[in-house]
N, C-alpha and C positions, 0 to 999 in steps of 0.2 A: 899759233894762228892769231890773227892781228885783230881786234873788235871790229874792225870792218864787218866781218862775218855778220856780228851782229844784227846786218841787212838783209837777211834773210829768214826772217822772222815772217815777216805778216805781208804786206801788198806791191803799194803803189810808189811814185818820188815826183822830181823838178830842177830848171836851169834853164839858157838863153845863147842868142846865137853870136859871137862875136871873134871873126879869123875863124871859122870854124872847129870853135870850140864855145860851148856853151857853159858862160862863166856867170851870167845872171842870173843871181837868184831869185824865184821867184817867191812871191808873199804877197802881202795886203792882208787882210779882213777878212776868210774864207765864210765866218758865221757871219759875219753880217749882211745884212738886206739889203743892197742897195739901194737909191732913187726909190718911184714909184712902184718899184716891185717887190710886193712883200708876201709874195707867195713860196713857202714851200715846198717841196716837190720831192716824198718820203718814197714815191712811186710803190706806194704798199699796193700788191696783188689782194683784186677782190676775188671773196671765197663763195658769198653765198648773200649778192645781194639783192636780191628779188625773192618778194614773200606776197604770195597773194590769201586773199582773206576767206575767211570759211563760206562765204557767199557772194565771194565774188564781185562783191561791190568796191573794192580797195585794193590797191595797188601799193607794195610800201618797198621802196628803194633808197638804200645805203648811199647816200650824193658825197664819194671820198673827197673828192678836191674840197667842198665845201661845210665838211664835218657837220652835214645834215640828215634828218631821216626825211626823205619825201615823201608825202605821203597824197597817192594820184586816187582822182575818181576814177572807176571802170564805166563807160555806158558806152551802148551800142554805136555811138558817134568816134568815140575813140578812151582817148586817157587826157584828163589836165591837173595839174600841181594844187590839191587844195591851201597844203601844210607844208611847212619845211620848219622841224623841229632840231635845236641845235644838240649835240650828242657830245663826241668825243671828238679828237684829232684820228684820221682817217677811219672813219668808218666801212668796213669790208665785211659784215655781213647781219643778216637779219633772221629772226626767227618768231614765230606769233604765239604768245599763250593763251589762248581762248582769242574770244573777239575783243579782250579789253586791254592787252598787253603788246608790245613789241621788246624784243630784247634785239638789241641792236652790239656786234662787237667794236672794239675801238682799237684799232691795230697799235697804234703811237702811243695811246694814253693806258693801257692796259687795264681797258675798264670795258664793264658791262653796264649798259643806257639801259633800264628798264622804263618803258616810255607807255603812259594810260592812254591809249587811243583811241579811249571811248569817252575821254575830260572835252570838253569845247573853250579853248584850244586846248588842242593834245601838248602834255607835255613829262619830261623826266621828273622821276618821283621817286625813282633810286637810281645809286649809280653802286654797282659792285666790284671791287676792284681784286683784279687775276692776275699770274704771272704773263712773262715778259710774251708782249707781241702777239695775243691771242688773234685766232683767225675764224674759228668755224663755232658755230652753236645749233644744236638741236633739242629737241624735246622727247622724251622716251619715259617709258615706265610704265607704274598705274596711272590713267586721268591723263598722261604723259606730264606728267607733273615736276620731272628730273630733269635738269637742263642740263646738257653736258656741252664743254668750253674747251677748246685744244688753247693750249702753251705750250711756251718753251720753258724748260725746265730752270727758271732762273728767274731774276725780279725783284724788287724790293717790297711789291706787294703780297706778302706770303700772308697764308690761315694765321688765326690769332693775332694780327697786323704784324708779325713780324719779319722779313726780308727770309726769302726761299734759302736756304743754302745751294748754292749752284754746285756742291762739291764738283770742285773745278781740279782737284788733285785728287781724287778716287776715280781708280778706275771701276769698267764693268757694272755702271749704275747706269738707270732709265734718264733720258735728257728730254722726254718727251712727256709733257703732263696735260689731262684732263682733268679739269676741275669739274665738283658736281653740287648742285644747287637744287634744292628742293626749293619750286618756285612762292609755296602755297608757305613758306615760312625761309626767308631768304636770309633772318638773323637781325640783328639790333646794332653786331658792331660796325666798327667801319668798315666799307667794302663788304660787307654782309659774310656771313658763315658756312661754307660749303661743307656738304655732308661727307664729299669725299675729295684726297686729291690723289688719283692715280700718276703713276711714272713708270714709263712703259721703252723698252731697251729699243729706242729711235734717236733719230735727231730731228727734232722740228716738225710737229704734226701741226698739219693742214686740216684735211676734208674730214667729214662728218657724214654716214648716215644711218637710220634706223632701218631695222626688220621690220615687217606686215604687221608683225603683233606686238609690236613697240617693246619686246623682252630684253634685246640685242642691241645695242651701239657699237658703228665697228669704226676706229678711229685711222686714220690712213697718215704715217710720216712721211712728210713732205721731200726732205734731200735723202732717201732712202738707200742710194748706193746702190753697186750692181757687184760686190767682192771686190773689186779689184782695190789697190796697193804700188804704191811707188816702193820700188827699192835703190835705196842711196846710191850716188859715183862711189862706188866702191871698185874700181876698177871691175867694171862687169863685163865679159867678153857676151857684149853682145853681138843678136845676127846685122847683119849689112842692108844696107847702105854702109860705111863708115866715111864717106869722100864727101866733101860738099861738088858743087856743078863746077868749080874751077882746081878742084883736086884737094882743096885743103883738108887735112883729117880730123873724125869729129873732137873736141873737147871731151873729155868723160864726164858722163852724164848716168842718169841714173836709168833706171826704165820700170814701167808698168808690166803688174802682173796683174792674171785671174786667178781666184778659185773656184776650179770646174765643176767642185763636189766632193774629190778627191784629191787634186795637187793644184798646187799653182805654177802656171802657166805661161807663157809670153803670148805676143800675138802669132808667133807660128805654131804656135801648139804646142812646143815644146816644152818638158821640164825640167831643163838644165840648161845650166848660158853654154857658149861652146869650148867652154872649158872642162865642164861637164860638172859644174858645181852645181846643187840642187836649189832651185828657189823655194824647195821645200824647208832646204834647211836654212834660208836666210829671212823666212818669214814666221814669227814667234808668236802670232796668235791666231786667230781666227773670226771670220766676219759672218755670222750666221742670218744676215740679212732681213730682218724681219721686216714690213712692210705695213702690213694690216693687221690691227689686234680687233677682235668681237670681245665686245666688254658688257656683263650683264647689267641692266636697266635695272637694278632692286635698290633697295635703302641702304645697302652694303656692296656696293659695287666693285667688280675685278674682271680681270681680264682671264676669258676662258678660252681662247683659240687665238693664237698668231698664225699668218699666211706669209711664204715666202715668193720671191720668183715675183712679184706683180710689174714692179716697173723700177726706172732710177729714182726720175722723179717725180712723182706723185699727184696730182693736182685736184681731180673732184672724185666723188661718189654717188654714185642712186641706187637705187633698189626699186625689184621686180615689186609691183603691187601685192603679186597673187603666188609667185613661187619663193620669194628674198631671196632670188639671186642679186649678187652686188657688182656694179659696174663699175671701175677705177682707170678714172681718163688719165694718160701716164706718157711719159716719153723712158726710154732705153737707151740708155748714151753711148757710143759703139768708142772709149775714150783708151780702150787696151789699143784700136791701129793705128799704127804710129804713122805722123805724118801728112800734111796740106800740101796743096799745090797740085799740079797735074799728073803727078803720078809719073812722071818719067823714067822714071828710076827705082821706084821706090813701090810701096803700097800707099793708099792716098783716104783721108775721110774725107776728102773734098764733095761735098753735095750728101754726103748720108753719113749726119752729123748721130742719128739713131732716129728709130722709127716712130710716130706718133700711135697711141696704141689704145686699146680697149682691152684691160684685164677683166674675165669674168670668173667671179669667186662663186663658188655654189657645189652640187653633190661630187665633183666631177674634180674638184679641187680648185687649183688656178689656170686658167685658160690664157692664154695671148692672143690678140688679133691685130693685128698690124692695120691699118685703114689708108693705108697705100700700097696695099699687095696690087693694083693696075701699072706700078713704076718700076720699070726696066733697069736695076741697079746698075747691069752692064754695062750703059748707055750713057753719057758723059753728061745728056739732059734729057730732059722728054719735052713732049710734044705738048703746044698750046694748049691741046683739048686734054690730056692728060694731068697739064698744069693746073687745069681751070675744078679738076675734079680731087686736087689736092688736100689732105686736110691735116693743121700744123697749130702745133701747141693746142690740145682738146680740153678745154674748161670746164665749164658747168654741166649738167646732163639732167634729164629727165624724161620720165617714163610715161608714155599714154598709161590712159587708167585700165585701158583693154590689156596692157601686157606685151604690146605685140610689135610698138617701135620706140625706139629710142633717140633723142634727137640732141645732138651735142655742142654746144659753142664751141667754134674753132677761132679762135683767138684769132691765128698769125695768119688766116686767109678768110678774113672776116665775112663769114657765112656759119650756116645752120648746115648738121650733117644730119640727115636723118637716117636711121638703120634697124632693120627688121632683129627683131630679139632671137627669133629661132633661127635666122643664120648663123646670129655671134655664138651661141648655144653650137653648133652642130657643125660647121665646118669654118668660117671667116665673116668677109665683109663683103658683100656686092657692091661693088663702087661707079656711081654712074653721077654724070652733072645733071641728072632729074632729082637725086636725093641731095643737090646741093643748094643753100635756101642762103643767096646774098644780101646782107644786110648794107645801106648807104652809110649808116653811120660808122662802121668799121671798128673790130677789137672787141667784138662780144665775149662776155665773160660768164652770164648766166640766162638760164634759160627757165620761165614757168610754165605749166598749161590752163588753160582756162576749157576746160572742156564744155565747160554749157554755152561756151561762146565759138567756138570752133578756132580758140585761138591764142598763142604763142609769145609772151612776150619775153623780150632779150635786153638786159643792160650793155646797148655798146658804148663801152670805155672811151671809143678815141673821139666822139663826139660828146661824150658823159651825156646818154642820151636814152630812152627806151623805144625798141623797136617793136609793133606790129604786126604778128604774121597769121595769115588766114592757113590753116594746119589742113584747110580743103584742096586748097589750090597749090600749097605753099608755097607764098606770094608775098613778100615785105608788102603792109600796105597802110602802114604808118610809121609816124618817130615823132616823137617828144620831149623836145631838148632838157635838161633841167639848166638849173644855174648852174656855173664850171667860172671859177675864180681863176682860175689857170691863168698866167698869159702866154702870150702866144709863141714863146720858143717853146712852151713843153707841147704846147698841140700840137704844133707844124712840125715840132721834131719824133714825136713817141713814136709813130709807126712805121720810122726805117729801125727801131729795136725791133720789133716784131713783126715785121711784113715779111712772110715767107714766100707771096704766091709770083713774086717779081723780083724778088732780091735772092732766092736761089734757083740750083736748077733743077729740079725736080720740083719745086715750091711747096714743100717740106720742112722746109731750117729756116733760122733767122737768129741774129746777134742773143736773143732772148733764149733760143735753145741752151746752149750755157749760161749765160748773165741773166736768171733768168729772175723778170721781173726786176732787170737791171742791177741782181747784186751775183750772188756764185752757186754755182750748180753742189758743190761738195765733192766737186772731183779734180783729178789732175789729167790734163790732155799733154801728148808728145808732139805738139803744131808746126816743129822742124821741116825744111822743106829742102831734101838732098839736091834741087835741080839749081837752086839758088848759089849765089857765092858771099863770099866773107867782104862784110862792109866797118868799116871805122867808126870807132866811138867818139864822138864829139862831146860827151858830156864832163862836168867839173866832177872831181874827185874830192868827198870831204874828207880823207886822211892826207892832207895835204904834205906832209914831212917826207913821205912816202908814194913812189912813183909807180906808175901801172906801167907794166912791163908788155909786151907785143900782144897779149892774150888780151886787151882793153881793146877787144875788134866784137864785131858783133858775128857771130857762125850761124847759119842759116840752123844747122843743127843743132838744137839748144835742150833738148832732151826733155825730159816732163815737167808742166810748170800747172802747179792749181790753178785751176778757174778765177781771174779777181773780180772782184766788184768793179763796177761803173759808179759808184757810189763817191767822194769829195774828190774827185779828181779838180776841181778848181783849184788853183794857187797849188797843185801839186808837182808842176812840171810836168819832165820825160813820163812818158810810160811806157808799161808791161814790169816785169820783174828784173830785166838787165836794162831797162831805160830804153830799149831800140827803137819805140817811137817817140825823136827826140825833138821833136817840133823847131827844128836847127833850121826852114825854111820860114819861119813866122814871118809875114808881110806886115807894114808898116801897120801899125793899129789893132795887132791880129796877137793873142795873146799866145802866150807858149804854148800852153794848155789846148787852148782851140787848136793853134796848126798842129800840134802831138796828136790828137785824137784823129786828124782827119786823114793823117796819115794813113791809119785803119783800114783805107777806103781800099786798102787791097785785097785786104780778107774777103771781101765781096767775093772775090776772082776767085783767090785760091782756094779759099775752107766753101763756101759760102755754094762754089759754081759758077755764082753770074758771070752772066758772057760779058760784060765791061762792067765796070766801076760805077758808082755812083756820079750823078751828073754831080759837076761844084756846086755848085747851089743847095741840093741834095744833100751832101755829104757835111755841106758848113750847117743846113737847119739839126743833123744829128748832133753833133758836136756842140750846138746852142743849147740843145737837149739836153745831151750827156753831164754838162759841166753845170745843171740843175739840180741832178742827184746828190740826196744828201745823206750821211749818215744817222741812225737815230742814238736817243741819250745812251750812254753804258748805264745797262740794266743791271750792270755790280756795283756802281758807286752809288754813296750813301745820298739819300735825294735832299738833304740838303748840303751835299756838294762836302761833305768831311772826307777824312780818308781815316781810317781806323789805324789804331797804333804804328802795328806792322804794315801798313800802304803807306803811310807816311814815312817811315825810317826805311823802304825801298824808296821813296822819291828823292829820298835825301843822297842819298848810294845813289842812284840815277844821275842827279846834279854834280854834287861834290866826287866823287869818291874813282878813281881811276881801278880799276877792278883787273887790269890786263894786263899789269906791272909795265903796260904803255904808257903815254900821255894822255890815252884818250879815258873821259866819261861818257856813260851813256849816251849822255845829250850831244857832249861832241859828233856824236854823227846822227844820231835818232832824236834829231831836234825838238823839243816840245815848248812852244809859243803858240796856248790858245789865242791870245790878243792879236796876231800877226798870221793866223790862219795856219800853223804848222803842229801836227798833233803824232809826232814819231819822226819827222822827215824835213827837209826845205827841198829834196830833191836830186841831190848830187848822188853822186853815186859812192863804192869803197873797193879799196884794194883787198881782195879776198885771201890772200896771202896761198901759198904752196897745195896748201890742201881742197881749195875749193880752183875748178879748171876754169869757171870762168867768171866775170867782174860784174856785179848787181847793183842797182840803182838800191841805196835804203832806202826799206819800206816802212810806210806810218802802222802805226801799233794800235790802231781806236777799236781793232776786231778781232785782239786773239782771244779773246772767251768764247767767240763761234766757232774756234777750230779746234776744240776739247771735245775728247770723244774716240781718241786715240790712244792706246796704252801701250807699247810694245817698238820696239825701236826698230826701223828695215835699211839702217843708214848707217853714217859716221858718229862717230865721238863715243857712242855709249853701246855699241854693241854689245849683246846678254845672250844665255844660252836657256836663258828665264823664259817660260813659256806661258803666255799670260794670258792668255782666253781666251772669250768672247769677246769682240771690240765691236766698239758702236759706227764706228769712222773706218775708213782707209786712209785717209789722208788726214796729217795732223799740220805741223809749224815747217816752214824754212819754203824755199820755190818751188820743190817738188814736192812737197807735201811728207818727206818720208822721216822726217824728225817725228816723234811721240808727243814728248811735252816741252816746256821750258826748261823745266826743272832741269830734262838732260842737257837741251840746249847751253845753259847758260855754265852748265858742268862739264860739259865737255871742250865746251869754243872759249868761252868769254871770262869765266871767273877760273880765277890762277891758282890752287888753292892747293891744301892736304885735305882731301877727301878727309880724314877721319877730325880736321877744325871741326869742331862744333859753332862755332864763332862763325866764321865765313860758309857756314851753311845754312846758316840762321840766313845771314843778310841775301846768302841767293834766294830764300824763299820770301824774302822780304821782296825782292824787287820786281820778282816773278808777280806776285800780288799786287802790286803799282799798277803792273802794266795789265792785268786784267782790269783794273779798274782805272785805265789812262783815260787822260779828258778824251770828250767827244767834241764835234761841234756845236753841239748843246746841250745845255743843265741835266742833271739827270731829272730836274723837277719837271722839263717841257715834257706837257700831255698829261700831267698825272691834276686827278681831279678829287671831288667829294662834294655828294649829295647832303644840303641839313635840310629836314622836316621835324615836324612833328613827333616821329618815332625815335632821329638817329638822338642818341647822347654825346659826351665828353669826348669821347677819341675822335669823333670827326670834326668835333670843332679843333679841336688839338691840329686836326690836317688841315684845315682851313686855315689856324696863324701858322704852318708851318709854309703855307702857299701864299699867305700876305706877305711873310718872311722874304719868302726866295724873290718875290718879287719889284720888291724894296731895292734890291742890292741892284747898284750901279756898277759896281767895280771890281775885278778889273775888266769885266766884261757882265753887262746886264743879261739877268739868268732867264726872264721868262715875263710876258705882258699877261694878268691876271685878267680873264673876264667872267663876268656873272650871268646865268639863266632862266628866267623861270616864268611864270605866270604873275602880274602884281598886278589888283585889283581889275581882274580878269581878261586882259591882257597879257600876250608874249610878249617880254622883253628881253632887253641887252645889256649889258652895263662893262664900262672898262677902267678899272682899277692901273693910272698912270702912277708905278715907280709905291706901288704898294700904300695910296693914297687914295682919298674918298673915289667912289665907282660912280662912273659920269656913264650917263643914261641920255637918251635921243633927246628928252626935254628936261630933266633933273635928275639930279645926284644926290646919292645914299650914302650915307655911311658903312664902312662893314657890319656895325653893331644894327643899324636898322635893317641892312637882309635879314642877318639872324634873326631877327624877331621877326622880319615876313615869310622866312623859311617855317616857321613853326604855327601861323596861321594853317587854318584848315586849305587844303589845295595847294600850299603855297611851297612846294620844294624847290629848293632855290641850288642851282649847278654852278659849281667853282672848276674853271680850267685854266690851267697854266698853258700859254702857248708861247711858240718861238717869239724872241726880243723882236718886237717891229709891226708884229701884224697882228697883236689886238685891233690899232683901229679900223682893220678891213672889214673884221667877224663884227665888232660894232654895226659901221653903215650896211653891211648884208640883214640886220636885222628889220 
């Protein structure tokens, strides 16, 4: 097998239209900021960012675009912005300790803002730092004094200051951690001292919420999975279709299973392909799905109850005031039916991508309710009024204080759903457009009540705004913009990712149902569409010595491909995983990238329903969107950008070293030039050689530490009769997901060897660890922060020259624009530290030695942030 293969590792690629074939490579800058725009666009999903205060007087919301906490008056006239205190890089959620605290999370900087918001001005007074990506925080216990933090199980901010171990090569461990902070003694070191740090057998927890009696925390992971399992082209006699719509027959491809409880399954129910070989016996471990853990609220905290069966993917939680029953807003991915388009031929997921849902956890166990049981599945679409009573992607939630309704952000059809507790309780969901409560500003994400005011307010996202709503009449009858730094491709484009109520047909789905929040659901879909016919590959091939034989066609049958991220597709070229959107019609001016993407505009049609396409103009502001999205730092490389022994002597084997007794190294196809915007790829594509049936765009490498989680192989090269457990993943490395790890990967395809070398097994685990920690688009330093006062000591100024460090460095690519926070002679300020040099302030400039001594004044805690190269001076003039 040829290192081409090698392309089937991790995502996305790139090329250019010329004779039709696409020979230009594309490149430039990917990290860089362009011109006047020097925003951003991490598109981190908020979790939990509306907290109102024990009386009601204060309104304190998460402002993500502009990594602020705002903080609004309540009075009977409405809400206005008193406060905008600077926190973290994207802030997505808030939680209140008494009347004098806010903990704010910081999704990018993986930090907790502990912010006194009873100082005149409020402002940060610790900053505690948690593993990678934290989302959700609550308060539980005695006093509720325990503050509990979801991570991802990985980071360089681990307990004791020192980097998490992701064990990225053990299998059957917890990937999903809760950190726990005793708020009343948060610790001296840097980042403060968590009492506990839970790891809990998930991938990636989200939502947060507490029992009536504050005893219980039940933590909910986010990409939870639903069992299901790619199994490799292993020559599988699978059921039919087998023709594409002009006769051709499919490629071999792999295909999706379930496990029902008892076997695993195909999508006809069957448990054997029709050869009658068992996909019992070609799947070696087992997905025990856990979903929701209850974790006890004491000084020694654990996890006492897991739930299974809730949903795929996971997104909030509330609880009953008066019974703790718990509600978990969730989508179900329906990703075992194979197949887009009209269904002609075939079975079709066109319009019921899976259902938006209401799991309720309580005596009774785990409940489902579907909150579109009024939609005719039969039915190719429904009817306006049925449209208009839709409700897609269900966010935040929250309970009258009576017990008795429930009223839920629906994201992708931006309204309020409101729903009677003892129906979800007792039989579903009564669906009616009286209980449906539309918001103008659009993309509401959470919802509070204000009961002694008779009133509702909503963070909606797609104005970065707060909505209004009288809970008598339910009636929008206010909005209040905050600041939104954005410009204007990410506004005008975000809501064709998640507008379900017009861009499907049942108004149900939208691009975000999978990409969700613009990056990967944790699944592999079969989106092949048998009515279609077989089109020509136009793209450049980077084994160029080596010719693509007739199979360099594109088959509508393409057989199961993971979920990818929308995430660097700038300067990445073609997309999808065989390259088939290959932006070969690019118009004079119009980059590859742009026409690739807009390509998409079909899926509208086929996956999606809608009865036509997106208008042009429509479909070019997504794609202005899309090509926004960024990846964040590798939370495995060391943050100030080293590589440990063995990451470096794999980067070395990466560059130098042909491993395939080929011509080629790594790089020869898995291009890596941070400087030039290429981090795994330039785009072209590779000749997969005999064993793979059909030809893949290489994919860039910045995200295979997301896709660990898998132990047990259901494919080629490393087949075992080994039977390895519990698995956190169904899906691991390669297009379909059904590779396990690297390790097999690059043992079985890429490195040429005698298994029993010791010597060239060294170097595959060497390289395998490079590429967990391959560049990103940015430093691992961007986001990472540290609070000095008065209390902290040595280690955090230690993190302070290690962030004047990172920030100093020009070359070969500038890591991060340093800026400062805090109150000075009592006043908010700003300060922006150019290239790791004195901190320029609106009317003078400090040195770093004199913050330090003003951080240690009484009041005076002074916030150091590293952010992306370019846009300190925006955070500056926002102050």
């Amino acid at each position: 097998m040829l290192l081409g293969v090698l392309g089937l590792i991790a995502c996305d690629g790139s090329g250019s239209d010329a004779e039709g074939v696409n020979d230009v490579t594309t490149g430039g800058t990917a990290p860089e900021l362009r011109g006047s725009d020097t925003f951003v666009n991490f598109e981190s999903g908020q979790v939990r960012p509306l907290a109102l205060s024990g009386d009601g007087a204060r309104l304190y919301a998460t402002n993500t675009p502009d990594g602020t906490l705002d903080i609004l008056s309540v009075t009977a006239e409405g809400l206005s912005v008193e406060h905008s205190v600077p926190v973290g890089i994207d802030p997505v959620a808030v939680a209140l300790f008494g009347d004098e605290q806010a903990w704010v999370v910081n999704h990018l900087s993986d930090s907790i803002s502990v912010v006194d918001v009873a100082a005149e001005p409020p402002r940060v007074i610790d900053t505690l730092l948690v593993g990678d990506e934290p989302r959700d925080i609550v308060f539980a216990g005695a006093d509720d004094t325990l503050a509990f933090i979801t991570t991802a199980h990985r980071g360089q901010n681990g307990p004791d200051d020192a980097p998490i171990d992701a064990e990225l090569f053990t299998p059957s461990v917890g990937r999903a951690d809760v950190w726990v902070f005793d708020a009343t003694a948060r610790g001296r070191s840097i980042g403060g001292d968590p009492v506990s740090v839970l790891s809990m057998f998930g991938d990636t927890p989200r939502a947060l919420t507490v029992s009536p009696d504050g005893e219980t925390v039940f933590a909910a992971v986010m990409h939870s999975g639903n069992r299901t399992t790619a199994l490799g082209e292993n020559l599988i006699a699978k059921p039919g279709p087998i023709r594409s719509g002009d006769g051709e027959t499919q490629p071999d491809t792999g295909l999706i299973v379930r496990f029902d409880g008892g076997n695993w399954r195909d999508d006809t129910g069957s448990t054997t392909d029709l050869d009658d070989t068992s996909y019992d016996s070609r799947v070696r471990f087992s997905l025990p799905d856990h979903d929701v853990f209850a974790i006890s609220a004491t000084s020694a905290p654990a996890v006492i109850e897991r739930y299974s069966g809730v949903g795929t993917t996971l997104f909030n939680m509330a609880t009953h005031p008066l019974d703790g029953t718990v509600y978990v807003s969730n989508t179900d991915a329906r990703n075992l039916t194979r197949f887009e388009g009209r269904g002609l031929g075939a079975s079709t997921v066109r319009g019921n991508l899976g259902p938006s849902r209401i799991s309720v956890i309580g005596g009774d166990g785990v409940l489902t309710r579907d909150l579109n049981g009024h939609l005719d599945r039969g039915q190719p679409s429904a009817t306006e009024e049925q449209r208009r009573q839709s409700v897609a992607q269900p966010l935040g939630m929250a309970v009258s204080a009576d017990g008795e309704r429930l009223y839920v952000a629906s994201f992708g059809t931006d309204g309020i759903a409101v729903y009677g507790t003892a129906a979800l309780a007792d039989a579903g969901v009564a669906v009616s457009a009286e209980v449906q409560i539309p918001l103008n500003g659009g993309g509401p994400t959470a919802v509070v009540l204000d009961a002694a005011e008779d009133r509702l307010y909503a963070y909606t996202r797609f104005d970065n705004g707060v909505s209004i709503v009288d809970t008598g009449s339910n009636t929008e009858i206010g909005n209040v913009a905050l600041s939104n730094s954005e410009p204007r491709a990410v506004i005008d484009g975000r809501a064709h990712l998640y507008n379900a109520s017009s861009n499907s047909s049942h108004g149900d789905a939208s691009c975000a149902s999978c990409h969700v929040f613009g990056d990967v659901d944790g699944l592999a879909w079969d989106l092949g569409n048998p009515d279609q016919a077989v089109v020509s590959n136009p793209n450049r091939f980077v084994n160029l010595a080596l010719s693509p034989d007739e199979r360099a066609r594109f088959h509508p049958m393409k057989g199961p491909m993971t979920t990818q991220s929308l995430r660097g597709l700038s300067d990445a070229g073609p997309m999808h995983w065989r390259g088939d959107r290959t932006g070969r019609d690019a118009r004079e001016g119009e980059s590859l990238e742009h026409a690739a993407f807009v390509e998409f505009n079909e899926a509208f049609v086929d996956l999606l329903g809608r009865d036509a396409p997106l208008s042009d103009a429509e479909m070019s502001a997504f794609a202005d969107f899309a090509l926004t999205l960024r990846y964040p730092p590798n939370p495995i490389r060391a943050l100030d950008n080293s590589l440990s022994a063995s990451e470096a002597e794999g980067r070395r084997i990466y560059f130098e070293e042909s491993t395939t007794g080929e011509v080629f190294t790594c790089n020869d196809c898995h291009r890596l030039d941070p400087s030039d915007g290429h981090f795994g790829t330039d785009g072209k594509s590779s000749v997969e050689g005999d064993d793979i049936s059909q030809e893949f765009k290489v994919p860039h490498l910045r995200n295979a530490y997301q896709k660990v989680g898998k132990f047990g192989n259901t494919g080629r090269f490393s087949g075992s009769d080994t039977e390895f457990g519990e698995q956190i993943r169904g899906f691991g490395f390669m297009h379909d997901g059904n590779m396990d790890t690297l390790d097999n990967f690059f043992r079985g395809s890429v490195f040429r060897f005698d298994p029993d070398d010791d010597i060239n097994d060294r170097k595959l685990r060497q390289v395998v660890e490079f590429v967990m920690a391959m560049d990103s688009e940015f430093a691992p330093i961007v986001g990472q922060q540290v609070t000095l006062s008065a209390t902290t000591g040595p280690d955090s100024d230690a993190r302070l020259d290690l962030l004047l460090e990172r920030a100093a460095v020009t070359g070969p690519r500038p890591e991060c624009d340093l800026i400062a926070h805090g109150v000075v002679r009592d006043r908010a300020r700003r300060f922006l530290s150019a290239d790791g040099g004195p901190f320029q302030g609106d009317d003078e400039d400090f040195s770093a030695a004199k913050l330090r001594d003003l951080s240690r004044q009484a009041g005076g805690a002074i916030t150091f942030t590293c952010l992306p190269p370019g846009t300190g001076a925006r955070h500056l003039a926002a102050g």
